[in-house]
ZAFIKE-587490 format. One record per residue (C-alpha): y, z, x. Coordinates in steps of 0.5 Angstrom, whole numbers. Example, Ala and Ser with C-alpha at 12.3 -4.5 7.8 and 13.67 -1.06 7.14 Angstrom:
PT     y     z     x
PT    -9    16    25
PT    -2    14    27
This chain:
PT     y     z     x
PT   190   193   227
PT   196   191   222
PT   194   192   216
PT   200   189   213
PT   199   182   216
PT   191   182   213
PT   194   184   206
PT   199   179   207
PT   193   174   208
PT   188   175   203
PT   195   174   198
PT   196   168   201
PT   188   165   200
PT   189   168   193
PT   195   165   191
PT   192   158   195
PT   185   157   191
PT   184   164   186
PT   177   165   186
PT   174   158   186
PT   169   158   180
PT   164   155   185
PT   164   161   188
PT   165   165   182
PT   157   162   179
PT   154   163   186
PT   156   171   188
PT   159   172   182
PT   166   177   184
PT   166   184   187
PT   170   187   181
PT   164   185   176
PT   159   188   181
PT   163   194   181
PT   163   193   173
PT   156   194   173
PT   155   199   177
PT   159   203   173
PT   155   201   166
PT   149   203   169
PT   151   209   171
PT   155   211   164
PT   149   208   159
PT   144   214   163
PT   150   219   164
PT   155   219   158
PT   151   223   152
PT   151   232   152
PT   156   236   151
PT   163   234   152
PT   162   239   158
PT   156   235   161
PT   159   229   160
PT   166   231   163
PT   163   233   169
PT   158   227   169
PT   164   223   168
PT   168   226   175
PT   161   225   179
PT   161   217   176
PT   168   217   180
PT   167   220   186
PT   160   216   187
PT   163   209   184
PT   169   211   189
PT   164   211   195
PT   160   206   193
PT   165   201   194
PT   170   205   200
PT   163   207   204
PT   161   199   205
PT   169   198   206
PT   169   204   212
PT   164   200   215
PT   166   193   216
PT   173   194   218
PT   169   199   223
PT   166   193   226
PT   173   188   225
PT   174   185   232
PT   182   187   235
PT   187   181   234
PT   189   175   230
PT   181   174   229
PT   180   181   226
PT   187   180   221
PT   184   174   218
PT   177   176   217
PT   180   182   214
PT   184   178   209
PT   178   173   208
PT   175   180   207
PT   180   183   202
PT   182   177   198
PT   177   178   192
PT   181   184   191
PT   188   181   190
PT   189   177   183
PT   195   173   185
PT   193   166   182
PT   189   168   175
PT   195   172   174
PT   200   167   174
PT   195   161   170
PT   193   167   165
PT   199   168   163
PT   202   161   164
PT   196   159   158
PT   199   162   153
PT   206   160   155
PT   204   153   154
PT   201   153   147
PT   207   158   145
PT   212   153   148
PT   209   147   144
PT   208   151   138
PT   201   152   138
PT   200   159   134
PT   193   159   135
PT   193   156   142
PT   197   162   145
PT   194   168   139
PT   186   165   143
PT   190   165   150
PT   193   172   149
PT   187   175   146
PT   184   173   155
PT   189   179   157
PT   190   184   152
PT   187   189   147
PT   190   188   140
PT   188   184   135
PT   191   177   136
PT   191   175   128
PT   197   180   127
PT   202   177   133
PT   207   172   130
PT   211   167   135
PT   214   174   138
PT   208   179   138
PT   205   173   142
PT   210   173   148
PT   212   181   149
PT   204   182   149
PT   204   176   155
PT   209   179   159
PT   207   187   158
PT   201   184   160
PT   204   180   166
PT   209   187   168
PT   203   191   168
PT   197   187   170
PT   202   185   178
PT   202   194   178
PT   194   194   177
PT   192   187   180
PT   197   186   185
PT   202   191   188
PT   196   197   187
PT   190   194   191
PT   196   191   196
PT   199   198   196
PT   193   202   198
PT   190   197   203
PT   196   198   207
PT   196   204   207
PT   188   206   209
PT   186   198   211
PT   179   195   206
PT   177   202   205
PT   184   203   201
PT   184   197   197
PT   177   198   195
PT   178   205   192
PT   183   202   188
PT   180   197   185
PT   174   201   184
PT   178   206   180
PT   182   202   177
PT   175   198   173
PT   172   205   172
PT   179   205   168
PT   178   199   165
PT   172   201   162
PT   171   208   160
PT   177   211   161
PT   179   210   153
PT   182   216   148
PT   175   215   143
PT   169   218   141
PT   165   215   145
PT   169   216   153
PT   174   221   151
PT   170   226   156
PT   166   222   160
PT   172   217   163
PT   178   223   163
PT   177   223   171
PT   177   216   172
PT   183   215   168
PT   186   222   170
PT   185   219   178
PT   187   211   175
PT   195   215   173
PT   194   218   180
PT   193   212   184
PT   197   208   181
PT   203   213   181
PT   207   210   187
PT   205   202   186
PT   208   202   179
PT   215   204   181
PT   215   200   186
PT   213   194   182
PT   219   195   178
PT   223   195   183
PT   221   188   185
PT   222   186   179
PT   229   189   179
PT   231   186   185
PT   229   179   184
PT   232   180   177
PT   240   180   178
PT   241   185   174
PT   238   191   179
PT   244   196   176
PT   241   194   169
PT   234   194   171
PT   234   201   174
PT   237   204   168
PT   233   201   163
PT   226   204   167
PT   229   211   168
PT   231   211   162
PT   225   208   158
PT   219   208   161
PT   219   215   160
PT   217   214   153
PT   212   209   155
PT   205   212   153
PT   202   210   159
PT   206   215   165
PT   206   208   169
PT   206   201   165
PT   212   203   163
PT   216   202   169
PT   215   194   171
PT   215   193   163
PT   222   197   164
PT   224   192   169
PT   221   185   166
PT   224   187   159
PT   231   188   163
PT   231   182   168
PT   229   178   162
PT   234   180   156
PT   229   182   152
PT   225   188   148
PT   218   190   150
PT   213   194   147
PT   214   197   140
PT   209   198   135
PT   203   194   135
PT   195   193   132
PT   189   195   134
PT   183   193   130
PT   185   197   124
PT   190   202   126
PT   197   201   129
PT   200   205   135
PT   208   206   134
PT   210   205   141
PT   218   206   143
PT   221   200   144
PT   223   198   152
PT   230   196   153
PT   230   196   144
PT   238   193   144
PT   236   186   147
PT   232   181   142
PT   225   180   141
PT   223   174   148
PT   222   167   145
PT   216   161   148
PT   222   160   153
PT   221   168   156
PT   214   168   158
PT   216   161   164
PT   222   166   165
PT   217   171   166
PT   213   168   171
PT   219   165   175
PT   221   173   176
PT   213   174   177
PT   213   169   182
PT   220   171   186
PT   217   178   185
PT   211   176   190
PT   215   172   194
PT   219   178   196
PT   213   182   197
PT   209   178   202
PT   216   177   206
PT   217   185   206
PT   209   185   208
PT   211   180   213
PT   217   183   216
PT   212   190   217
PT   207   186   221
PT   212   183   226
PT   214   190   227
């Protein structure tokens, strides 16, 4: 079975209808299943030393893991060969992808900051990223969209995508059930310093290839590749993260801007190097420039996943 043409169908249902609401209100969503696996299994496993709950941490990302590649292993055993067997394996993938909402989340704060509606777009922006929204001014607002844009189409597109050509269902629901246990409890704080280290040690791991290939989506749509790669070699690097800065590294390029640099959260204020920090900071007009590179981006991928299924 091609694993590339069904990867290239659950895109394509993705980016077609999302994930209707009706459908939302009626099964709910995979990923929020998942979510509440692993919040049951933290509030009755993440207490006792630092050791135990570090081990306990490493059992809850291999159950949580196989609890969603198991049931994946199965079904794409029982898929039936042909054209028929790609598209239920697409429909079965589809849930996985986050094509559409990626581009509306971003496109609500766009539209707000474009009409001068500071407000709007701070609520909008605080949908998608962590830090306190009260602190971003006009600018603040844009890079925080744009970072979340870069980094998000690793974690919710290319990743998923990635691992599903590669291992078929499976490979796509392992990733995504590593990188909610990620979202989730691999923070640096009291409370999941331990118990979420081997989830957000195999997070890095699983998104290592994926990252660096989304920058180089980026960089080959951007028409500035040269410039692209230089900056994400350059900086990324420096990025907190040993992944994220690698798209945002291309998005700051292909745009022009500077990305990241200090930021709040709650009441403390992280000092991030700045990615591509001689360009100036992105204006209301950047975050619809973002997503037409977004949307380039993914047209370039579903035609690279086209090209492999036909050979």
């Amino acid at each position: 079975m091609s694993f590339a043409a069904m990867m290239l169908v659950a895109l394509a249902i993705d980016a077609a209808v999302g994930w209707p609401d009706a459908l939302y209100r009626k099964i709910g969503h995979p990923v929020v299943w998942l979510g509440d696996l692993i919040s049951r299994y933290e509030k009755l496993w993440n207490h006792g030393t630092e050791s135990s709950r570090r081990w306990k941490g490493v059992m809850i990302t291999l159950l949580v893991t196989l609890a969603a590649a198991v049931p994946a292993v199965l079904l794409q055993s029982l898929l039936p060969d042909g054209l028929f067997g790609i598209l239920l394996g697409g429909v079965l993938a589809w849930p996985l992808v986050a094509v559409r909402s990626m581009y509306t989340h971003v496109a609500a704060v766009a539209e707000p900051l474009q009409a001068g509606d500071l407000s709007g777009a701070r609520h909008a922006v605080s949908m998608i990223v962590g830090r306190d929204p009260n602190q971003l001014d006009q600018a603040g607002v844009a890079r925080s969209a744009l970072e979340s844009l870069a980094e998000n189409t690793s974690d919710g597109i290319v990743a998923p995508v990635f691992w599903g050509l590669v291992f078929g269902l499976p490979g796509i629901a392992a990733y995504k059930a590593i990188n909610t246990m990620d979202s989730m409890i691999g923070h640096r704080n009291d409370r999941y310093e331990m118990f979420g280290k081997a989830a957000a040690r195999l997070d890095d791991l699983v998104n290592l290839i994926p990252a660096r290939l989304t920058g180089v989506l980026f960089a080959a749509v951007s028409g500035r590749f040269g410039e692209a790669w230089a900056v994400m070699r350059r900086d990324a690097p420096k990025h907190r993260s040993p992944n994220a800065g690698w798209p945002e590294g291309a998005m700051a390029a292909g745009l022009q801007v500077r990305l990241s640099g200090p930021r709040v959260y709650g009441d403390r204020i992280a000092e991030e190097p700045w990615l591509n920090g001689t360009s100036p900071d992105p204006i209301p007009l950047s975050l619809s420039e973002g997503l037409a590179l977004y949307t380039r981006a993914m047209m370039l991928m579903a035609g690279a996943l086209a090209l492999m299924a036909l050979i």
